[in-house]
C-alpha positions in Angstrom: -74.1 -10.1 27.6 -74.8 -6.1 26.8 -77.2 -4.7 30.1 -80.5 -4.8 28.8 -82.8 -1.6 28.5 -85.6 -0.9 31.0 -88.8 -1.7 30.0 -92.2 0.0 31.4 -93.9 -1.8 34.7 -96.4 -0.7 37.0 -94.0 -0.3 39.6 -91.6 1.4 37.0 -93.7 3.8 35.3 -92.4 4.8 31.8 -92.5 8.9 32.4 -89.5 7.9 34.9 -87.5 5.2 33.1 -87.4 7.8 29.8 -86.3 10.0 32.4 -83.4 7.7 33.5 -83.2 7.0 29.5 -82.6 10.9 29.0 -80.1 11.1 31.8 -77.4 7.8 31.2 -74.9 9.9 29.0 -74.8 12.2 31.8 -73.0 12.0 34.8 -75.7 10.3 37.1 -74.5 6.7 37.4 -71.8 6.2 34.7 -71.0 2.5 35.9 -74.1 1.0 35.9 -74.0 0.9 32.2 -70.3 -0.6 32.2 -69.7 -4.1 31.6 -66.8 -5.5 33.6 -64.6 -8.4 32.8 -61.8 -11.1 34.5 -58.3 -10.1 33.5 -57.8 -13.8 32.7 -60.2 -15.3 30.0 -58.6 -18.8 31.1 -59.3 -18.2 35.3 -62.7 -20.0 35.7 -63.0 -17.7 39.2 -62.8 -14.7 39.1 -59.7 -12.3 41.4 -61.0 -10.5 44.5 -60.1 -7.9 42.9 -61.9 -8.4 39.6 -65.1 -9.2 41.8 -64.2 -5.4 43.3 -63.6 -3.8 40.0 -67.2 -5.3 39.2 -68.9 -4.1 41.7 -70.9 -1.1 41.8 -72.3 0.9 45.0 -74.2 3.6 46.2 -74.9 4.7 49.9 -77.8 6.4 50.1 -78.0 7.4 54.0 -77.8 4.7 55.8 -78.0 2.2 53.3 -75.3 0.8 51.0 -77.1 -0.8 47.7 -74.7 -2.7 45.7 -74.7 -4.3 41.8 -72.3 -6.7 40.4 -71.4 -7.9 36.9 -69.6 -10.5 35.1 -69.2 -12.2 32.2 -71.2 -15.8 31.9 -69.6 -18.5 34.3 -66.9 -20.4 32.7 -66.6 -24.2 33.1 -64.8 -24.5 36.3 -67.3 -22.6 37.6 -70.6 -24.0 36.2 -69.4 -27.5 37.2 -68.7 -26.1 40.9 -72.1 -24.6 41.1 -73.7 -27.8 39.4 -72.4 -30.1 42.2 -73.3 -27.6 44.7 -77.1 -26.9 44.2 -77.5 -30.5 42.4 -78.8 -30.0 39.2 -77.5 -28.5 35.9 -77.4 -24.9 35.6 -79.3 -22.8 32.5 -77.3 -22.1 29.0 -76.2 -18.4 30.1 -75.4 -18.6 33.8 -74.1 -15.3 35.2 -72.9 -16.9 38.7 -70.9 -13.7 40.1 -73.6 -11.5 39.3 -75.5 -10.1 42.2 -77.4 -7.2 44.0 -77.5 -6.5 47.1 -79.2 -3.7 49.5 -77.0 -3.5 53.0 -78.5 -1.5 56.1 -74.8 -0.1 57.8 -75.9 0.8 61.3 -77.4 -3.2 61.7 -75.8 -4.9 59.0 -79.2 -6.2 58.4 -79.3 -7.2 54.2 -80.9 -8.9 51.6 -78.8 -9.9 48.6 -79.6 -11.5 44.9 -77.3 -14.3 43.4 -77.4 -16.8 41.1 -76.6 -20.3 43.1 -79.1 -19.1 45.5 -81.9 -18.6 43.1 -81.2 -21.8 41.1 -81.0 -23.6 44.7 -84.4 -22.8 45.4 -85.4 -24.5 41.6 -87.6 -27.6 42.9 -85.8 -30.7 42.9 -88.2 -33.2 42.5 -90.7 -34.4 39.9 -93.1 -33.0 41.9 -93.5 -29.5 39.6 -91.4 -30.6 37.2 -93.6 -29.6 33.9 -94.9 -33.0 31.7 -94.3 -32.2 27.9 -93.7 -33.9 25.2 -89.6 -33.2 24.9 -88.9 -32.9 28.3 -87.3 -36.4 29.1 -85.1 -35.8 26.0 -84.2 -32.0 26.9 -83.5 -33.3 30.2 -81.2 -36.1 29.4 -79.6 -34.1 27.1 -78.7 -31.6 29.8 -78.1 -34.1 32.6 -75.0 -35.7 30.1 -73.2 -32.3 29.9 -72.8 -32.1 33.8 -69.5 -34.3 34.4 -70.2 -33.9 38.4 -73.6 -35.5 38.4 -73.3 -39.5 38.4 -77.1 -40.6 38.8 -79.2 -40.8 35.9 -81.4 -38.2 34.9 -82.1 -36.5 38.5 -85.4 -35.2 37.9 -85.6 -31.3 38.5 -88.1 -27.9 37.4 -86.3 -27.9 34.7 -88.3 -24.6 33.1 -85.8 -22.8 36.6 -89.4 -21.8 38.3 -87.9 -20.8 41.0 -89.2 -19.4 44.0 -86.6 -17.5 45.5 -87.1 -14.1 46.8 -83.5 -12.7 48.4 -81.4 -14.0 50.8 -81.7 -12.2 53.9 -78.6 -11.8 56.7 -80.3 -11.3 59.6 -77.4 -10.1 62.7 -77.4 -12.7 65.5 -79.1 -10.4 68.4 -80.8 -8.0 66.3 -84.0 -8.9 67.8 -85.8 -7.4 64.1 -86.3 -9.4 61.2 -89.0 -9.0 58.8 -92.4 -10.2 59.5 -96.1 -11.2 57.7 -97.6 -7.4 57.1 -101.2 -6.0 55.7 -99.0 -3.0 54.6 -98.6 -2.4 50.8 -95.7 -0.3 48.7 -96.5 3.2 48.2 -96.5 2.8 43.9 -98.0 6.3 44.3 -94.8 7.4 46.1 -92.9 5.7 43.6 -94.8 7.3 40.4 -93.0 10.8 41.3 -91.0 12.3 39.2 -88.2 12.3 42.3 -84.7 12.4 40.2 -82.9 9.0 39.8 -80.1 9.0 42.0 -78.9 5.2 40.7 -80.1 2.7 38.7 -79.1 -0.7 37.6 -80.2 -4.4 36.1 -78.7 -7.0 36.6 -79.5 -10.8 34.5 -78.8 -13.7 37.0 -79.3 -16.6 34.6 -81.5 -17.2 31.5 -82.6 -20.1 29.5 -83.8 -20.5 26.3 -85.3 -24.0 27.2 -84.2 -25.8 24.6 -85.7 -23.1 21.7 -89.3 -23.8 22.9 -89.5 -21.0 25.0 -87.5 -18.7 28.1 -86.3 -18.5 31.5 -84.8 -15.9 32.9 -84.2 -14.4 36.2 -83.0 -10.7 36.6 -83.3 -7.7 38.6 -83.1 -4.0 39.0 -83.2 -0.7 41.1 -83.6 2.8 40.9 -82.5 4.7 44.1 -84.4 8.5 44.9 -83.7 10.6 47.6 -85.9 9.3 49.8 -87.0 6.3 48.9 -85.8 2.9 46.4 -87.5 0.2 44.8 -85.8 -3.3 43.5 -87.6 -5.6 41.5 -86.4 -9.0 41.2 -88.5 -11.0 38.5 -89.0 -14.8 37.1 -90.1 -14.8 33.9 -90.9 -17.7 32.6 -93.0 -18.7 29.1 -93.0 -22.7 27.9 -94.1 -22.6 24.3 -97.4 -24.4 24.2 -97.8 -24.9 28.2 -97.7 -22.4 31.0 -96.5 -18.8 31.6 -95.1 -17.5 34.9 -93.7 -14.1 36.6 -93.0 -14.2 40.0 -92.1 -10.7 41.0 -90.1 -9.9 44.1 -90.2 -6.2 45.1 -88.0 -4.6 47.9 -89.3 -1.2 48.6 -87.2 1.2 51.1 -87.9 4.3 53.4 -84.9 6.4 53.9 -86.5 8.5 56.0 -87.7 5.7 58.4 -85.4 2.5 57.8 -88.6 0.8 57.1 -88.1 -2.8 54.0 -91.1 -3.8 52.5 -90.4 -6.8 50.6 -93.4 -8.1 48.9 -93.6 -11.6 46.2 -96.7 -11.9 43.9 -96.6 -15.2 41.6 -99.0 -15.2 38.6 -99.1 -17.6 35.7 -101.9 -18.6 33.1 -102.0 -21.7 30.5 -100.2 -20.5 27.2 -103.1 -20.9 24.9 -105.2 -18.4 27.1 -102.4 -15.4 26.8 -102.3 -16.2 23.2 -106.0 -16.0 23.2 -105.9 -12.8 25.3 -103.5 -10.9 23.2 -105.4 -12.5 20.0 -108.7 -10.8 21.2 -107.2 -7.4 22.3 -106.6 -6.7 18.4 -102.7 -7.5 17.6 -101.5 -8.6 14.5 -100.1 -11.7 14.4 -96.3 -10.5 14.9 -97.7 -7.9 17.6 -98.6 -11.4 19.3 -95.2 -13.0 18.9 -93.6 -9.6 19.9 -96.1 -9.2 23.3 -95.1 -13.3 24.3 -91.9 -12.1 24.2 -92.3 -8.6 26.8 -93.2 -9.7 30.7 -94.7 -6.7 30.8 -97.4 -7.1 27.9 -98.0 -10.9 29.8 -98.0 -9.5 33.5 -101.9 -8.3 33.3 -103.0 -11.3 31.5 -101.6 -13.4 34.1 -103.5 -15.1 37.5 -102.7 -14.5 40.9 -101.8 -17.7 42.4 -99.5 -16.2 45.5 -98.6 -13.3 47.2 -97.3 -12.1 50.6 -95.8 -8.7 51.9 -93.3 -8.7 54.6 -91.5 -6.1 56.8 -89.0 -4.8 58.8 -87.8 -1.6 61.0 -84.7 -0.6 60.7 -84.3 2.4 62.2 -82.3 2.0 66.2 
């Protein structure tokens, strides 16, 4: 799957992403925009030295940020990850993907996969979403997962996941990151500070069986002084719900200082319709707009957020 383009965001103001536009055919991060493959189209796993090849990194004083891509899982693979996080994976699972931010003096860091973000899908009927196709979508997937036995093992099958990183915290670090009133400096952020590196990365995506989509990607752009990740849900069920759950990971080089702040907001289908409906689009502008997380993301409620953080610095 072809990187995708950055789109505008409040956190990623559209002055700077042109910028970065402007700059790719130059000679600031030539990699990021390279898709690498497995040497064997038949090896379900891929070398560690094809993982290496893929990988992608930047040290930016004392931090190491690092991006990975691969093709979509092969069938060894999806079946492994099936059995491990037990419940089937989405259409276009991109299980060797990952980003990760690593701080070198601590070996504190906070890392992005795929099994762990699909691990964290709820595994219970509890928020599983009641439609009219979903028992049929659901058994259909259940059957293609050989390494499942039970019978339809109910699951968030619209991969609402509420993952926000996974954090390796050193054993006698005495830090790790804690509830804060502190917010990320977006003004900071708006500068137009040169883009040292930046990357995005899809995790997994799901086209829920043609009645909507799932996906879960991130990426990063890396100044001098400062770096912003932005890890996002984005999730729209035709006719129901639809969801963002943002993950931001703000960093201080100056300071050592990770702000890492999640913000979950959804709204009822018919009300976004209704909201892009009254703001004056044409009826393909309003396709288009239920298509673009960013067009959504103001129309949507608040229904969590928290802001942790951590020093770094020794």
């Amino acid at each position: 799957m072809p990187p995708r383009s950055p789109v505008s965001h409040p956190a990623f103001p559209l002055r700077l992403l042109n910028q970065h536009m402007a700059s790719r055919s130059g000679s600031q991060t030539p990699q990021a925009a390279t898709m690498n493959h497995t040497s064997d189209p038949n090896e379900p796993f891929p070398t560690p030295n094809a993982l290496s090849a893929a990988t992608t990194s930047h040290t930016q004083r004392r931090f190491r940020i690092s991006t990975r891509k691969l093709p979509i899982s092969k069938s060894g693979a999806i079946d492994a990850m099936t059995e491990q996080i037990g419940i089937p994976v989405p259409e276009m699972i991109f299980g060797d993907n990952m980003v990760e931010l690593l701080h070198a003096p601590t070996d504190w860091a906070i890392r992005f996969t795929a099994p762990d973000a699909l691990d964290a899908v709820d595994k219970t009927e509890k928020n599983m979403l009641k439609v009219a196709y979903a028992r049929d979508w659901e058994s259909t997937r259940e059957g293609t997962t050989q390494k499942i036995k039970e019978v339809v093992k109910p699951y968030d099958w619209s991969y609402s996941t509420t993952y926000a990183g996974t954090v390796r915290q050193p054993q006698g670090a005495g830090v790790a990151l804690r509830p804060t009133d502190k917010k990320i400096p977006l003004e900071l952020l708006k500068r137009r500070d040169p883009i040292l590196f930046f990357d995005e990365v899809v995790l997994y995506e799901s086209e829920l069986d043609d009645n909507g989509i799932s996906v879960y990607s991130a990426k990063l752009r890396v100044h001098e002084k400062r770096m912003l990740l932005l890890c996002r849900l984005f999730m729209r069920l035709d006719n129901v719900v639809v969801r963002i759950r943002d993950t931001r990971v703000y960093v201080d080089f100056d300071t050592d200082e990770v702000i890492r702040e999640y913000t979950a907001k959804e709204a009822a289908f018919e009300d976004v319709k209704r909201a892009l409906l009254m703001s004056g689009r044409l009826p393909d502008d309003i396709t288009v707009g239920l298509r673009d997380p960013n067009v959504l993301d103001p129309l949507l409620a608040v229904v969590e957020q928290r802001t942790e953080t951590i020093s770094l610095m020794k």
